[in-house]
N, C-alpha and C positions, 0 to 999 in steps of 0.2 A: 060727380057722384060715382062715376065710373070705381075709382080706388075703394070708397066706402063700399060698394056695392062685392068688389075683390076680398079688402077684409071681413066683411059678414059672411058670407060664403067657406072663407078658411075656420072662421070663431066655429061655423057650422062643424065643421071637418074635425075639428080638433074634440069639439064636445063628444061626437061619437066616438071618438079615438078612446076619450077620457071612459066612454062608461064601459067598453071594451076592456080596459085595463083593470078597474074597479071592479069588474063580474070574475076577471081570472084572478085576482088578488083573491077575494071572497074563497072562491074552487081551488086553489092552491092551499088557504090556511084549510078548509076543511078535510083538505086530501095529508096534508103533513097532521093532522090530529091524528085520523086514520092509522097513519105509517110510523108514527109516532108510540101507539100500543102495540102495534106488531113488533115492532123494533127492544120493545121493553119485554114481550112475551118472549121474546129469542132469548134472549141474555141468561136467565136462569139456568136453560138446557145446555148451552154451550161453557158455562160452570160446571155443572153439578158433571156433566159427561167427563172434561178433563180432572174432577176428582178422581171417580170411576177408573178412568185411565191410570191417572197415577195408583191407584189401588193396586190394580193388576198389575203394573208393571212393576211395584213395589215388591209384591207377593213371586214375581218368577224375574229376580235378577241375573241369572243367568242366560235371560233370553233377549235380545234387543233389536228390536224390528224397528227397518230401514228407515222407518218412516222418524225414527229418534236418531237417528248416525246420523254422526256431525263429520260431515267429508271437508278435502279440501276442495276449497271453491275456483273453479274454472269456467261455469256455466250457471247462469241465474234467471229464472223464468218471473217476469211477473204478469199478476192479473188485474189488468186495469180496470176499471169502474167508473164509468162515465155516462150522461144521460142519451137519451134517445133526442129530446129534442133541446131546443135552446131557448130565450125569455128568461133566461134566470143564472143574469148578472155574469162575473169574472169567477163562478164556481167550476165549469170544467178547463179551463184556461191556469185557474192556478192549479191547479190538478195536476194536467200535463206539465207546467213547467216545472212543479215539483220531482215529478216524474223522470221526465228529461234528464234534470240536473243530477238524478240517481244511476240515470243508463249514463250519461258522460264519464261520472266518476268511475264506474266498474269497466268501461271504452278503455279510458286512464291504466286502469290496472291491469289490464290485458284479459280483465274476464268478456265473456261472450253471455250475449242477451237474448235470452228468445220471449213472446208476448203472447199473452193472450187475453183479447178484445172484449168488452161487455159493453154495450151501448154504442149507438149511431155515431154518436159524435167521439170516441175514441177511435172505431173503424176509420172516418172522412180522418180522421188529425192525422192517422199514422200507413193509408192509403196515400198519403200526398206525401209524409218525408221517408217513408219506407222502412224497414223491420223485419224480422224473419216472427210469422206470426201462427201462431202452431193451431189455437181453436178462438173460435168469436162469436159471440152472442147479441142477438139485438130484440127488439119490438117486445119487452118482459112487460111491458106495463107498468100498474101501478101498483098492482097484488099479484108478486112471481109468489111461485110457490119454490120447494128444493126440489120437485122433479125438473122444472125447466132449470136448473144449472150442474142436474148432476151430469150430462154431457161432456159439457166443455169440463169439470173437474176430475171426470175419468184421466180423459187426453193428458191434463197434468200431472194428474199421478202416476200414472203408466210412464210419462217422459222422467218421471220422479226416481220410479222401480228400475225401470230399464238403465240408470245411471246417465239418461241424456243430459240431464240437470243436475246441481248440487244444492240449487237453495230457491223458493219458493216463498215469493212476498207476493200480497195483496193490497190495491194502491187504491182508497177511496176518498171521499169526501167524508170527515166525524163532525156527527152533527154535535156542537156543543151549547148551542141553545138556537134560539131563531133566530137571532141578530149574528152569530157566526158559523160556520163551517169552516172549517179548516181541513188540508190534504193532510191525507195519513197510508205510510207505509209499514205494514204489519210483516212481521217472519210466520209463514203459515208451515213451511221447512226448510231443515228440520224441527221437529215439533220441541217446543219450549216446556219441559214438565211443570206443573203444577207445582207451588213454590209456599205451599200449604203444610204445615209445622205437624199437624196431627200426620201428614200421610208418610214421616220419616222413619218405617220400620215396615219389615215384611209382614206378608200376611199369607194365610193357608186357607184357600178354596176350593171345590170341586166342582169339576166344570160340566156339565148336561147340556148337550151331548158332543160338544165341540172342546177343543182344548182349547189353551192361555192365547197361543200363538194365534190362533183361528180367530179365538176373540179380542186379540187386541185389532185383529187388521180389522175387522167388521166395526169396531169402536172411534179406533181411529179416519177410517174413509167416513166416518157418519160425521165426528168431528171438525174436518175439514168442512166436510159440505156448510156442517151447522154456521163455519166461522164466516165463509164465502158470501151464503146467504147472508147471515148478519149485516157482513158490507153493504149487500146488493140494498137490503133495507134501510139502514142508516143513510147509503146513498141517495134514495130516491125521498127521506124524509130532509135530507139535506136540498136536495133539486125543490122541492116544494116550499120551504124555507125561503131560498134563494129568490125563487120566484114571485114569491109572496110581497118581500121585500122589493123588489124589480119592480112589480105594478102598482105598488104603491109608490116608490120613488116615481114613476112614468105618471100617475096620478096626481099627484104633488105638481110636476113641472107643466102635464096639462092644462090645471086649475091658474100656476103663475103663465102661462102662454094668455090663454083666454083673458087674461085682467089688463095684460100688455097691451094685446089685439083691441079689447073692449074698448083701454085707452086710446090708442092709436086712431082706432074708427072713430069717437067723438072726438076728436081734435079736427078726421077729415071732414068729418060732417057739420062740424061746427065754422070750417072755413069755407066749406061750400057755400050754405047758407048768409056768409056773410059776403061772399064774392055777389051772390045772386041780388042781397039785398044792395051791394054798392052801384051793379048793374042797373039796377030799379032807380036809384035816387038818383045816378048820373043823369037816366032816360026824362025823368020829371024835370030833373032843370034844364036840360035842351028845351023840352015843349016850352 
């Protein structure tokens, strides 16, 4: 009974296991509903601004801030997007090796990469194969706000202004429903104008108490952040997603372990029993 007595002990093990999985499955789908309207509240603003953008810059084409010059490219910064912690599946994995496969190509063509970090687990990936890594962010949680990233997006933009960089992509998880996520590399600069029919002719405004120029840099540093953050949400609606999926696949194979084990135990307890009762009848016909 010894072995019986092993697999009921594991069947023990695993049931906790299972309800453990089941309760973060639960807190992951309610945490991706959550991040899921955050994610949809963004989107509008980060529209309706790059109309705005295109407006202004429509109205004073004679003026073209840096943050629209299209240079030639020798130096490309990106900002990865990755989670804090892990449980949830081959999402930061294909990430990186999307990633990867991006910094190789531009390795290839003799451009130079510089990085910058968001989440634990892109810090650990590119602390272990190395990078030149300019700002990093981690522990945002599950509700960042755009004060904790406007930091590390200063650091880029200034590497942006100062001509350290020539182009500026943002590299996250797009949630495209629950069952996928997929990696996504965005041009965050130079900036891609607004590709909107109505905004193709000038326009004439007055500006209170700042001029064009003043106001497109104020418009644009809000835009960026707005796009960054986007990511950082989409990402973390993406992790929650991921995750959700994870403890229920790990739920699923608990429930098939448990049926195997259950199996397994009555077959040993049923030969024990039968070992014990051949014992008994051998014992009766001696006497």
């Amino acid at each position: 009974m010894a072995i019986a007595k092993e697999i009921r002990l594991k069947i023990h093990s695993i049931k906790n296991t299972q309800k453990i999985t089941k309760a973060m499955e639960m807190v992951a789908a309610s945490k991706m509903r959550k991040t899921q309207d955050r994610m949809q509240r963004a989107i509008p603003y980060a529209k309706k601004i790059l109309d705005v953008i295109s407006h202004v810059a429509s109205a004073n084409s004679e003026y073209h801030h840096p943050y629209m010059e299209v240079r030639d490219i020798k130096r490309v910064a990106y900002i990865i997007i990755t989670t804090d912690r892990g449980l949830c599946g081959g999402l930061n994995s294909n990430l990186l090796k999307t990633v990867m496969k991006k910094i190789k190509e531009n390795m290839e063509q003799g451009i130079e990469v510089d990085l910058c970090l968001i989440g634990n687990k892109a810090m650990s990936f590119f602390k272990r194969i190395g990078g030149n890594v300019l700002a990093h962010q981690r522990d945002l949680g599950d509700a960042p706000s755009v004060t904790d990233l406007v930091g590390v997006v200063k650091v880029m933009l200034d590497a942006y202004l100062q001509k350290k960089i020539d182009a500026l992509y943002v590299c996250s998880n797009e949630f495209i429903s629950t069952m996928r996520q997929d990696p996504h590399i965005q041009q965050v600069l130079p900036l891609i104008p607004s590709t909107n029919t109505q905004l193709q002719h000038h326009w004439d405004y007055i500006y209170e108490p700042d001029s064009a120029p003043q106001l497109l840099d104020k418009l644009l540093t809000r835009y960026i952040e707005s796009q960054i953050y986007r990511a950082v949400i989409e990402n973390i609606a993406s992790e929650q997603a991921a995750r959700m999926l994870a403890m229920r696949n790990a739920t699923d194979n608990a429930a098939e372990l448990i049926a195997n084990l259950q199996l397994a135990y009555n077959k040993a307890r049923q030969a024990a029993i039968t070992r014990e009762l051949s014992e008994i009848v051998a014992g009766a016909s001696v006497l």
